[in-house]
C-alpha positions in Angstrom: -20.9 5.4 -10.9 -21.5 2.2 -12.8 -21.3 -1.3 -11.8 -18.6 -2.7 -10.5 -16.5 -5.5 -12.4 -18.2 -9.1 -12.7 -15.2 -10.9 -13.6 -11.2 -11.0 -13.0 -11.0 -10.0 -16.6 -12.7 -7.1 -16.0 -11.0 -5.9 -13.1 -7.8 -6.2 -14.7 -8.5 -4.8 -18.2 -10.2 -1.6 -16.4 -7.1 -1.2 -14.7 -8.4 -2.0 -10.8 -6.2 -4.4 -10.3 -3.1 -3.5 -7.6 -1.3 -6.8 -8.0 -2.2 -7.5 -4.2 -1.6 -11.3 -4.4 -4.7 -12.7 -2.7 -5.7 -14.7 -6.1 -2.8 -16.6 -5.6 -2.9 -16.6 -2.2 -6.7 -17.8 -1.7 -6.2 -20.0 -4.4 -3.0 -22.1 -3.1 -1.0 -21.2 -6.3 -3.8 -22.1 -8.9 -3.7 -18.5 -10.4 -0.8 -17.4 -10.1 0.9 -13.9 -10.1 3.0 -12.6 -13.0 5.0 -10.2 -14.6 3.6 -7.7 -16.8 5.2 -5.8 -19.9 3.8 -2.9 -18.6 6.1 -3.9 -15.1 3.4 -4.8 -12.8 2.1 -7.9 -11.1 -1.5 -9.4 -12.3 -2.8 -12.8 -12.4 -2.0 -14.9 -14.9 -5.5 -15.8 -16.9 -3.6 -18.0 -19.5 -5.8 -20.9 -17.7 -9.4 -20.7 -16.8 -10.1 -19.9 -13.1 -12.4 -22.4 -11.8 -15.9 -21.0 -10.8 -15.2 -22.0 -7.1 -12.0 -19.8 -6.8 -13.1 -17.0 -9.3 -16.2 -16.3 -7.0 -13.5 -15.8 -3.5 -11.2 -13.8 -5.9 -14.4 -11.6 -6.6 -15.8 -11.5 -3.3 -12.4 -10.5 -1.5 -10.4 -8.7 -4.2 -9.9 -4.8 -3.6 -10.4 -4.0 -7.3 -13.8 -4.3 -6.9 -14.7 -3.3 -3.3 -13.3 -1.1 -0.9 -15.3 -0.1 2.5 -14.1 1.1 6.0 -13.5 -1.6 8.7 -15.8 0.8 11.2 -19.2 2.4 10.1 -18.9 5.9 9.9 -19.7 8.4 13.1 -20.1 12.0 13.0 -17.3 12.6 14.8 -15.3 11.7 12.3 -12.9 13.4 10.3 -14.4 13.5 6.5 -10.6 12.9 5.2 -8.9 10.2 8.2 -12.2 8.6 9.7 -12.4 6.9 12.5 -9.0 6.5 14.9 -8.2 7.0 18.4 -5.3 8.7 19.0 -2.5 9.9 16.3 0.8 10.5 17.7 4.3 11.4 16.6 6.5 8.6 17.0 9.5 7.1 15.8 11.4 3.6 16.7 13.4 3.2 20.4 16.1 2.0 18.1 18.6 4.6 16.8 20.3 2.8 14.5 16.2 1.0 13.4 15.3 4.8 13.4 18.4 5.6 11.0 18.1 2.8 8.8 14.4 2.5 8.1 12.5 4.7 5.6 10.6 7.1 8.0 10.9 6.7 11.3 10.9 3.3 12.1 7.7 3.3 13.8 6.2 0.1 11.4 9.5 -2.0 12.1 9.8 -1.4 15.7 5.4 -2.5 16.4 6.1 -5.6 14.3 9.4 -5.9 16.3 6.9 -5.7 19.4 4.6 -7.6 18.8 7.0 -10.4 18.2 9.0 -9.9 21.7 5.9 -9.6 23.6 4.5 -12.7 22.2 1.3 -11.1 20.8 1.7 -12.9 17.5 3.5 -15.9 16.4 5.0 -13.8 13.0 4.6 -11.4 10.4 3.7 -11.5 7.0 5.8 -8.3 5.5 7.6 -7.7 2.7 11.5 -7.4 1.8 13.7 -7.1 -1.0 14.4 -10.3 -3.2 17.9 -11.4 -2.3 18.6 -12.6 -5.9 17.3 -9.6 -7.8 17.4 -6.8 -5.2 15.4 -4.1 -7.5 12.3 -6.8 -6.8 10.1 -7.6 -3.9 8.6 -10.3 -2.7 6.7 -11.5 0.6 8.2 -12.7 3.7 7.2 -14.5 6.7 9.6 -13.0 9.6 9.6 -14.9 13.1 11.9 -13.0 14.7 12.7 -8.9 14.9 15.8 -9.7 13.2 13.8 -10.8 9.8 11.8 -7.7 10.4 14.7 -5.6 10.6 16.1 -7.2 7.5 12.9 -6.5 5.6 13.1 -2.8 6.4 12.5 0.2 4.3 9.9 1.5 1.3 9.7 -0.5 -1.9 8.3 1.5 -4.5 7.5 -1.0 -6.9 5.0 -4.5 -7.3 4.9 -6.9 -4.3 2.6 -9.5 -4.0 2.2 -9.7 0.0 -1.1 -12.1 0.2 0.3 -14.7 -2.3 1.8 -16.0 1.3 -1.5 -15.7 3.0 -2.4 -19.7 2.7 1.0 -20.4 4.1 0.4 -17.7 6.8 -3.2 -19.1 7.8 -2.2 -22.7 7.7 0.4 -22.5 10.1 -2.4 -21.9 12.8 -1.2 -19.2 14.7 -2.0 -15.3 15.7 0.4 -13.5 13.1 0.2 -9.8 12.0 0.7 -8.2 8.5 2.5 -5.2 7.4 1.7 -3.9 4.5 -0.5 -1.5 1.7 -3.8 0.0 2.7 -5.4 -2.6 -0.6 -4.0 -5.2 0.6 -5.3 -5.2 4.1 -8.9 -4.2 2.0 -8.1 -7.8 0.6 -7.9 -9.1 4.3 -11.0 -7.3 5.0 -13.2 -8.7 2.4 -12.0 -11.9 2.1 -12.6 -12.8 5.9 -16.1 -12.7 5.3 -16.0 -16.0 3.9 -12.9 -17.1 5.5 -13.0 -17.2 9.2 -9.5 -18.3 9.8 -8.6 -14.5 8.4 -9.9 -12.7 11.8 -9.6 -15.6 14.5 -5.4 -15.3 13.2 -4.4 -12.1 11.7 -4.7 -10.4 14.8 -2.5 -7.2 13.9 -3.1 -5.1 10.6 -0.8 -2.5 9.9 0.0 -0.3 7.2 1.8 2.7 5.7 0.0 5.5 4.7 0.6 5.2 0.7 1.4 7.8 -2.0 0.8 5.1 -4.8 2.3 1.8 -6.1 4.8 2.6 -8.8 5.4 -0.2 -11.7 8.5 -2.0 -11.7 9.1 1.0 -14.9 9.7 3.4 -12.4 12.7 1.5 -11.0 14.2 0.2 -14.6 14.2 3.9 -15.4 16.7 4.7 -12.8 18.9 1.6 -14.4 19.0 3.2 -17.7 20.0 6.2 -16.7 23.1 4.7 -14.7 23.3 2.4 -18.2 23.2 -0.4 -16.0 21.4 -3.6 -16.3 19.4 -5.7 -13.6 22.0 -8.3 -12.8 24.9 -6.1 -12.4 22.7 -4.8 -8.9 24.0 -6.2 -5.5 21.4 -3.6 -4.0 18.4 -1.1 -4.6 17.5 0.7 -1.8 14.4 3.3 -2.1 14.7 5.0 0.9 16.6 5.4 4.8 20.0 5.9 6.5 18.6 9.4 7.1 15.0 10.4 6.5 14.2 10.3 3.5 17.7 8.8 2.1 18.8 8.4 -1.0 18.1 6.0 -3.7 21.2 3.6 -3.8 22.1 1.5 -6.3 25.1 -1.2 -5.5 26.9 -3.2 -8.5 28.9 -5.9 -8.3 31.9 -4.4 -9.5 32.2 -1.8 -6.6 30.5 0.9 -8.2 27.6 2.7 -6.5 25.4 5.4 -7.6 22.7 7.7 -5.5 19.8 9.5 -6.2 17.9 12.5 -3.9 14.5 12.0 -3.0 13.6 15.3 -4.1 15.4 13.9 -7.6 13.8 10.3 -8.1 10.0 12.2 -7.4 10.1 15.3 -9.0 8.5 15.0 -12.0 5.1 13.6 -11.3 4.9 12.6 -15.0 7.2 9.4 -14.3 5.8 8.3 -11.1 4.2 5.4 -13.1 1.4 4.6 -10.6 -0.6 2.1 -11.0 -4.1 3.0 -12.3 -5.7 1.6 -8.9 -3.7 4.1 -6.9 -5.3 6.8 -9.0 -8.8 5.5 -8.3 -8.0 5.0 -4.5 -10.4 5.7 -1.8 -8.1 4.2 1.0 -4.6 5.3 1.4 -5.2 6.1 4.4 -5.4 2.8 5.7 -9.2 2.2 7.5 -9.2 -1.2 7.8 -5.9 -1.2 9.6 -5.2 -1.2 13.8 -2.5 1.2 13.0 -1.3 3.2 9.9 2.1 5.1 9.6 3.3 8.5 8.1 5.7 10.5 6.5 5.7 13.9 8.7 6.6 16.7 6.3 4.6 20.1 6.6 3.4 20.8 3.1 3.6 17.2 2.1 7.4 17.2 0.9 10.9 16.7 2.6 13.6 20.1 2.9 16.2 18.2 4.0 17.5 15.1 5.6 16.4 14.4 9.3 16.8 11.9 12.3 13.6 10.1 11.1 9.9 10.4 11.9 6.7 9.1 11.8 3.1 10.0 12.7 1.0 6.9 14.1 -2.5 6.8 13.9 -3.7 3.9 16.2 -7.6 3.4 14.4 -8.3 0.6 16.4 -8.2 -0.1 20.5 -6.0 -3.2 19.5 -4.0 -0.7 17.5 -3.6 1.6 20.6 -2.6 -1.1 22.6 0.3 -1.8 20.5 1.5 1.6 20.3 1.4 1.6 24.0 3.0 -1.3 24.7 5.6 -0.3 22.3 5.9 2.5 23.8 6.3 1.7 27.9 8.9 -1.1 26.1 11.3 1.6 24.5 10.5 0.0 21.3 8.6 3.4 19.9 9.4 6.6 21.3 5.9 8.6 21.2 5.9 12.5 20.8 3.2 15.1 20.7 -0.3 14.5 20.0 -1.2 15.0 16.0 -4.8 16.3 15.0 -6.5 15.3 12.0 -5.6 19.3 10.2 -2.1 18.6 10.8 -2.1 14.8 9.6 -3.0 16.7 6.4 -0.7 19.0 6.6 1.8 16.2 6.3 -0.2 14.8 3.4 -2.2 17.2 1.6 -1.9 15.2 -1.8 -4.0 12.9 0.0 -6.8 15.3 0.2 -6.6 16.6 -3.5 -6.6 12.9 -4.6 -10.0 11.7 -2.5 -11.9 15.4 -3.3 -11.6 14.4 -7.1 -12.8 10.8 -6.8 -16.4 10.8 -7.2 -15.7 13.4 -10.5 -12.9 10.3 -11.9 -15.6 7.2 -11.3 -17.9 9.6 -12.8 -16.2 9.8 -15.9 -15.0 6.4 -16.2 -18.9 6.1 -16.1 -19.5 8.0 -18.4 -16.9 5.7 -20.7 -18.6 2.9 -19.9 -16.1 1.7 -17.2 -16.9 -0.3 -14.3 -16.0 1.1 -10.9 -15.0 0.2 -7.2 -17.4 -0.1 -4.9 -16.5 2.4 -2.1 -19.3 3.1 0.1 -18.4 4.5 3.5 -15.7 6.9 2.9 -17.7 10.2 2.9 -16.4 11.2 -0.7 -19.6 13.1 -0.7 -18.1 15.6 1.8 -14.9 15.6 -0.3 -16.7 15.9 -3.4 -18.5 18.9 -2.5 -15.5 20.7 -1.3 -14.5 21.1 -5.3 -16.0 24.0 -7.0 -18.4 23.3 -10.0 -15.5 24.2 -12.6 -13.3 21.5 -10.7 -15.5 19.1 -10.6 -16.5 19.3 -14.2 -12.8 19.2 -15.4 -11.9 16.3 -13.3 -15.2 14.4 -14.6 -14.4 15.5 -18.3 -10.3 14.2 -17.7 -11.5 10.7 -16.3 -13.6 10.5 -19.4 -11.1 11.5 -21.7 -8.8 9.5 -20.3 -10.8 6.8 -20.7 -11.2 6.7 -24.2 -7.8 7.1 -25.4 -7.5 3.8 -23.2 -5.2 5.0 -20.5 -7.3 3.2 -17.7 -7.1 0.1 -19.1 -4.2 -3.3 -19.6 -3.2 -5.7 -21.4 -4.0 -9.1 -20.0 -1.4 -11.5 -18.9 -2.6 -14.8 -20.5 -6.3 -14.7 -22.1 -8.5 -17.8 -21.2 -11.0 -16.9 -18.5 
């Protein structure tokens, strides 16, 4: 692997760039996130980023570092890492449980840790009341709001644009949100100490990949709808998985399987990052969450579950508490073999990592830097012949320029 990008140019035209929202967030609105073309969110560099704030973007964005919260041990699991207990689970709530995406598990901790006064709020994110389709961030005080926010959004969201306005209010807070974006957190707390003394809870769903905004406009010209005819998109829930639903304001609805809206991996329209990922799985987090279907895909609707994978003792206090609360039912113990089981994409994607920086190497490419998450083991799992064609695919790839943007803005 090469080096890893030296500017926020770089990290957006090579295609690292998740659209996390900590360059506005860190930077109290002076870059700013925007709408892409392409239907994702990247900073807008119409304006030069002052050195200051271009060397915190740098040292805290997740398109150019990505490292486990806890150093590795030998006991740990080559694909999960380090956690102390994974659990089934699912939300107290029935009608939480019946209405969320999963299980309910996420919802009902942030619910927790509100009721038991642990923190103060949580930084999530919800659907835009004005343009349902979209996401935004949210600051929720009470389970309520966190109800409200709810359910999978497979599209952009910004989360740490609100972190500024989550650290200045000066209280313990948690965040729900992506594995990157809690990498954000992580990196940028090294030179903000307010980030650890207040976000007290990090917790995160276990992520199949960001899809562009694309990926939902699809759906709207298939209906031959347009965006502000919707009263409501919904992704996932009201079963597990649910249905895609999609409200108008002139009483007509339309719905959409989940085995329909994914089945053709050709128009997931992931983000590049996602491809290059080495932390779905959530290791900076207290606790990450999980869809629970052997083989890694749903055969029909069910009352809703999770897996929860408690990485951190503050993590496995919160499930607890949850728990002895009748906030989260807990079921059987889950072992790492079985956690893939109920994600075995996750493995194929981290095996073939090293062989995709390789070739975007080998382009001339800069790459993450993602020490610490024993892609060596998962590297050496691939046979020669795999290895060679995943390495030869990245570089292809490369060239013909699908790993890299268009910039939003050109000035830095």
């Amino acid at each position: 692997m090469n080096a890893v990008p030296g500017t926020v140019r770089e990290i957006v035209e090579n295609g690292l760039c998740i659209g996390c929202g900590l360059c506005e967030g860190i930077t109290g609105g002076r870059v700013r996130m925007v709408a892409t073309p392409q239907g994702s969110l990247r900073p807008d560099l119409s304006s030069p980023i002052i050195p200051e704030d271009a060397a915190r973007i740098l040292a805290g964005c997740p398109g150019v570092r990505s490292h486990p919260a806890r150093p590795a041990s030998a006991d740990d699991d080559a694909l999960w890492g380090s956690y102390v207990e994974a659990r089934m689970a699912w939300a107290g709530d029935p009608d939480i449980r019946y209405r969320a995406a999963s299980g309910g598990a996420l919802t009902a901790l942030g619910c927790h840790a509100l009721a038991d006064g642990i923190v103060a709020f949580v930084l999530h994110v919800s659907a835009d009341l004005e343009r349902p389709m979209r996401s935004v961030w949210k600051i929720s005080e009470t389970a309520a709001e966190v109800v409200a926010g709810m359910g999978s959004r497979y599209g952009p969201v910004a989360p740490l644009a609100g972190l500024e306005t989550a650290l200045e209010r000066g209280v313990p807070f948690a965040v729900i949100a992506k594995p990157c974006d809690l990498t954000a957190l992580h990196n940028a707390a090294r030179a903000d100490p307010r980030i650890d003394e207040l976000c007290v809870l990090r917790m995160a769903m276990v992520c199949g990949g960001q899809s562009r905004l694309t990926k939902s406009t699809a759906v709207l010209e298939e209906y031959d709808v347009s965006e502000h005819e919707l009263t409501l998109f919904r992704y996932r829930g009201y079963g597990n998985p649910g249905v895609l639903r999609v409200e108008l304001g002139d009483g007509r609805a339309f719905e959409k399987t989940y085995g329909d809206l994914w089945a053709d991996a050709s128009g997931w329209e992931l983000e590049t990052r996602c491809k290059l990922c080495p932390d779905a799985l959530g290791e900076t987090a207290d606790v990450v969450a999980l869809d629970t279907w052997p083989g890694g895909d749903p055969v029909g609707e069910d009352e809703g579950f999770n897996a929860v994978v408690a990485r951190t003792r503050v993590g496995h206090a919160l499930v607890h508490g949850a728990a002895q609360s009748g906030r989260l039912t807990l079921g059987e113990p889950v072992s790492a073999e079985t956690l893939t089981d109920f994600q075995p994409h996750q493995l194929r994607r981290k095996q073939r990592l090293t062989a995709r920086y390789d070739g975007r190497a080998d382009a001339g490419m800069p790459n993450l830097d993602v020490e610490g998450f024993r892609l060596d083991v998962l590297d050496n799992q691939l046979t020669e012949a795999q290895r060679t064609g995943e390495r030869k695919g990245a570089l292809d790839r490369a060239r013909s320029g699908r790993f890299t943007e268009t910039l939003v803005g050109d000035a830095e």
